[in-house]
C-alpha positions as CSV (number, residue, x, y, z in Angstrom):
1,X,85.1,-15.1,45.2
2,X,85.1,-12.9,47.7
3,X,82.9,-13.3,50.9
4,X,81.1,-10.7,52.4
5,X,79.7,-10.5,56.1
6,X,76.2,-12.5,56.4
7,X,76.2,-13.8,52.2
8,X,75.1,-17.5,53.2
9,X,72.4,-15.8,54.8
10,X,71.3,-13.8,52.1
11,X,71.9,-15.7,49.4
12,X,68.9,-17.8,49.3
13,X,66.8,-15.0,49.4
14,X,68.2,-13.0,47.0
15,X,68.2,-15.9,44.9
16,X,64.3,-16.1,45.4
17,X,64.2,-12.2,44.8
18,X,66.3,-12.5,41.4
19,X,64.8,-15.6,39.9
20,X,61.1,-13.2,40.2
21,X,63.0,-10.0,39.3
22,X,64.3,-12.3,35.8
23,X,60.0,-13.6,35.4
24,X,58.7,-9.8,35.8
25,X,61.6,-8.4,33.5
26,X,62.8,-6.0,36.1
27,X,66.6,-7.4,36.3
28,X,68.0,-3.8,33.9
29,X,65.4,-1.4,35.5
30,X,66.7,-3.2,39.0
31,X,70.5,-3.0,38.5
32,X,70.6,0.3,37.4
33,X,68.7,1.5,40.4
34,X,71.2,-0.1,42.6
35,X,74.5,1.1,40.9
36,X,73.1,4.4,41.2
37,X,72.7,4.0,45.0
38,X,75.9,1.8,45.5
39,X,77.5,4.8,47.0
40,X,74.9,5.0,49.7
41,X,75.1,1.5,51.4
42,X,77.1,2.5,54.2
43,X,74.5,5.5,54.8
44,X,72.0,2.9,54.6
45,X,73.5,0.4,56.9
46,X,73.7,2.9,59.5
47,X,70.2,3.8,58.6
48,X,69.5,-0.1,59.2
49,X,71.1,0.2,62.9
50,X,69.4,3.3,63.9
51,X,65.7,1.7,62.8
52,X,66.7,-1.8,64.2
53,X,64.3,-1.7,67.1
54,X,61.3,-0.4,65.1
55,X,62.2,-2.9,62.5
56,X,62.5,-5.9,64.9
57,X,58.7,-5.8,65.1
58,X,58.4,-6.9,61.7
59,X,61.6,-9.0,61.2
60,X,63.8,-10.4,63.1
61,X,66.4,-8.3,64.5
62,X,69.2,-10.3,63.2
63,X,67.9,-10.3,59.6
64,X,68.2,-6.8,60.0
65,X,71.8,-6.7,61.7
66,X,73.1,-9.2,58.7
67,X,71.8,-6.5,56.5
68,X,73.1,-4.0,57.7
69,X,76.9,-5.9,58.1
70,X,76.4,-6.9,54.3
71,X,75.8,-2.7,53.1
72,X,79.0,-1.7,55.6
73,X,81.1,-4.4,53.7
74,X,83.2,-3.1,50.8
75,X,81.4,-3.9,47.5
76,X,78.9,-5.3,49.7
77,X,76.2,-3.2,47.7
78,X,77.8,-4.9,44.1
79,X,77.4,-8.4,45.3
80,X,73.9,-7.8,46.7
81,X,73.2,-6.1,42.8
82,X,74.8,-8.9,41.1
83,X,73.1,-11.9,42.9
84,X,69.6,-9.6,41.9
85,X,71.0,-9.2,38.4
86,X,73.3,-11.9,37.2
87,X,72.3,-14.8,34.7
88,X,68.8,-16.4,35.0
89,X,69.7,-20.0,36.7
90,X,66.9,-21.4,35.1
91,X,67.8,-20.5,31.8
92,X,71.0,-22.5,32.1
């Protein structure tokens, strides 16, 4: 598996995100949305650094800087839609 920049500190939280995406039935509607804007991650990470100080008064700044590491990565965008979208862990 191949490790992308911040993933230990997203993974728990996109766990939580996929696990409610799977109960709402949202996982397809979800995925396709972000293949279609996989493309655009790097323009959003640097979206992310430009908006960092606005967006440090509502989050931390760091949670926004691992964000923004994760959409520069390469395929960074795919693992962030396939921790959203894989398999239902609670089904297993």
């Amino acid at each position: 598996m191949q490790r992308y920049p911040d993933a230990d500190r997203w993974s728990d939280r996109l766990a939580r995100w996929s696990r409610r995406l799977h109960t709402l039935h949202l996982t397809e509607p979800v995925g396709t949305l972000l293949a279609a804007v996989e493309p655009l991650g790097p323009l959003g990470a640097q979206m992310l650094w430009i908006a960092q100080p606005t967006l440090g008064l509502f989050v931390p700044r760091e949670d926004v800087a691992a964000l923004a590491r994760l959409l520069e990565a390469p395929e960074g965008m795919a693992w962030v839609r396939e921790q959203l979208t894989g398999p239902d862990d609670e089904s297993q």
